[in-house]
N, C-alpha and C positions, 0 to 999 in steps of 0.2 A: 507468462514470460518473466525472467527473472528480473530484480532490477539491476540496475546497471550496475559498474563497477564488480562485476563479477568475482566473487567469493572473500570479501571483503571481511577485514575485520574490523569490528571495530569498539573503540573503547572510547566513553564520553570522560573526561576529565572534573566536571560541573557535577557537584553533586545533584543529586536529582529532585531536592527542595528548591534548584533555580533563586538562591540568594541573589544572584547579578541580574539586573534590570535594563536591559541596554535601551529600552524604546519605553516609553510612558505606559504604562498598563494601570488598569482600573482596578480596584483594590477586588481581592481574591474573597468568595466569597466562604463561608465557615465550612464546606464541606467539603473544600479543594484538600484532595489528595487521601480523601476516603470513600469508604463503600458504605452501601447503604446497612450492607449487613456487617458486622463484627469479624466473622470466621474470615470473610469475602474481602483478605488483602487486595493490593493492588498488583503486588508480583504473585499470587492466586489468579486473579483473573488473566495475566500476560499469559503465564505458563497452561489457562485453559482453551484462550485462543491457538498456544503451540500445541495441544494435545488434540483439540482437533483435526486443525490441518494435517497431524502426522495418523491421524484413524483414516481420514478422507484421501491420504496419499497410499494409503496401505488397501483400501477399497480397489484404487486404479489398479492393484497389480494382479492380472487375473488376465489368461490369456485366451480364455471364451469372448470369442468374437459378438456374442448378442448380447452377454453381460457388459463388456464394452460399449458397443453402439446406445445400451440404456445409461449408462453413466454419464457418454457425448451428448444425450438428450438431459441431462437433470444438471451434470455438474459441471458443462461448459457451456459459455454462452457463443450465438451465432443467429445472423439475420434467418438461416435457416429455424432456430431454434424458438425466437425472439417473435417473430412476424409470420411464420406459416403453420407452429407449433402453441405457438402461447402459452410456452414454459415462462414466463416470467420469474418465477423462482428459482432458474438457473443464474440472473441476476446476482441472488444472495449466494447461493451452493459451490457457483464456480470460484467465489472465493478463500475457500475453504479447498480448494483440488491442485493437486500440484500433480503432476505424473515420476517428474524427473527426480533422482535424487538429490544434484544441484541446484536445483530452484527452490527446493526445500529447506535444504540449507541454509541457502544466502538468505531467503524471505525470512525465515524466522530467526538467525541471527540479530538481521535489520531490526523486526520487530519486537525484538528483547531489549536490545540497547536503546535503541529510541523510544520506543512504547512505553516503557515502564516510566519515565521521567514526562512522557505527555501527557500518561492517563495520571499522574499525581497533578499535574497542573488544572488539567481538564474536570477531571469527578468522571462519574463512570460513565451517568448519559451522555454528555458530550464528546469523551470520547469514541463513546462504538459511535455515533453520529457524526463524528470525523469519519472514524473507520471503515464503516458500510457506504456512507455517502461516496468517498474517495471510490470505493474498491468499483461502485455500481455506476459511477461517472465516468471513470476508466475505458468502462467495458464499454458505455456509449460511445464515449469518443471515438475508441478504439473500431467499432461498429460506423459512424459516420464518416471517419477518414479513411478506410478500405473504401468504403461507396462509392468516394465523388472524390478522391484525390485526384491531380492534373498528372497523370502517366498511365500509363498498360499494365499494371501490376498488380488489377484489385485483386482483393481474393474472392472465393468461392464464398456463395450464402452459406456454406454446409464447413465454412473452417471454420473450428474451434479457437477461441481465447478462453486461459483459464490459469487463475495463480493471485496470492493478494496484494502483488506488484503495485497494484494502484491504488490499494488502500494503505499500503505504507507508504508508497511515495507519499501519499498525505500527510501522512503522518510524520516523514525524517520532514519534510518541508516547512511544517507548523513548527517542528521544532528548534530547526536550523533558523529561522523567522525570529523565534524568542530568545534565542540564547546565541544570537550572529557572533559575537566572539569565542564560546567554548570551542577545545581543542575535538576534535575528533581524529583518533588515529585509524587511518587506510593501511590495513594489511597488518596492526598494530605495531608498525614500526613509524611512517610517514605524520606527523600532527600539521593538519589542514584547520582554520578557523573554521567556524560551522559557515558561514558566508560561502566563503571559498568551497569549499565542500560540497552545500548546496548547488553552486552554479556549475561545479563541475557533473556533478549528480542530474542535473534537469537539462545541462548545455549538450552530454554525449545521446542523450535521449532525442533533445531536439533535432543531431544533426543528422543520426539514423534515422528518424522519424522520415525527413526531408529528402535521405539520399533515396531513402526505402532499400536499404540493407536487407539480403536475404538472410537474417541469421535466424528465422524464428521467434524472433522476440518481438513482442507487442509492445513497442517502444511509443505509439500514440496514447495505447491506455498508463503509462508509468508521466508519460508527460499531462491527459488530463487529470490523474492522479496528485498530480503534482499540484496546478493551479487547483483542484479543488481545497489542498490545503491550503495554499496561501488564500484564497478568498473566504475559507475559514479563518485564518489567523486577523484577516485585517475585519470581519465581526466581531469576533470576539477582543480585540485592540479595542473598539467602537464602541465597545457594551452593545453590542445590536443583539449574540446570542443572550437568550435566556438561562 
């Protein structure tokens, strides 16, 4: 499911060296905002996270019914999938799958402008362990609040979630966290503090999560998405990651 604010655009104002310190942070260690290899920029690896997702979107488009059904089994997650399958590496796979052309879009917009200024913060381990950790919490969440939410509305063992909604939520959330007053422009017209921004970002999520909105969107995984970055952010505030 896409995330929210739908087909957004947007432009960070903050350079992405993160000069402004708004909350105490512990001193940066010598390898923030490189890769371990030379060739292996930091907007190299953004732009191969986007090359992915757009191979893995161009897979879905295939209107054979049993090459489909094998895709719902590898590259979407579902209790079907999860617990009577034990694809657990639909965990990783469905992060990488988008079907729509919009959710592709919007997803990797998001994860261009935010990504690229978090994995310079981050180093490279840290942040795919933002990024998978996010994407595969998501998909839990997203899995235990169909289960046992208080209404009539679960879904089916056999529905699909699948998009990396949740591991960017992680990721604008870590960001918007560290840099709560950079500008972000919505729609590239609108400049929202990243605060502001944030809670608007995690607050329309929460309240579709709650109505249970039928729009298709896996609005619980964008929300546990979301808290896995922040209890990322306040580790690494902490010196707790390594």
């Amino acid at each position: 499911a896409p995330v929210g604010l739908m087909k957004l655009w947007i432009r960070k104002t903050l350079s992405a060296r993160g000069n402004f310190k708004y909350f105490p942070r512990r001193k940066q260690s010598s390898y923030r905002g490189r890769s371990r290899f030379g060739w292996l920029s930091n907007e190299r690896i953004i732009w191969g996270l986007i090359g992915t997702n757009c191979v893995v979107f161009g897979l879905w488009q295939s209107d054979d019914p049993r090459y489909l059904n094998r895709m719902y089994h590898h590259f979407a997650v579902s209790t079907h999938n999860l617990v009577d399958l034990g694809h657990f590496h639909s965990l990783v796979l469905s992060i990488f799958s988008h079907q729509r052309t919009d959710h592709l879009l919007t997803n990797m917009f998001t994860l261009y402008f935010f990504g690229t200024s978090t994995l310079y913060d981050l180093g490279v381990r840290r942040f795919f362990t933002l990024y998978f950790t996010g994407g595969m919490v998501g998909f839990l969440g997203w899995m235990v609040w169909n289960n046992f939410r208080p209404n009539n509305t679960k879904t089916n063992r056999k529905t699909p979630s699948l998009g990396a909604s949740g591991a960017i939520s992680a990721v604008v959330t870590w960001s918007v966290l560290t840099r709560p007053l950079s500008l972000v422009y919505v729609f590239g017209i609108v400049p929202l503090p990243g605060a502001v921004f944030g809670a608007a970002f995690v607050g329309q999520d929460l309240y579709h999560m709650y109505v249970g909105t039928s729009d298709s969107v896996a609005h619980s995984a964008h929300v546990n998405g979301a808290l896995c970055g922040g209890i990322f952010w306040l580790m690494w505030r902490n010196s707790i990651l390594v």
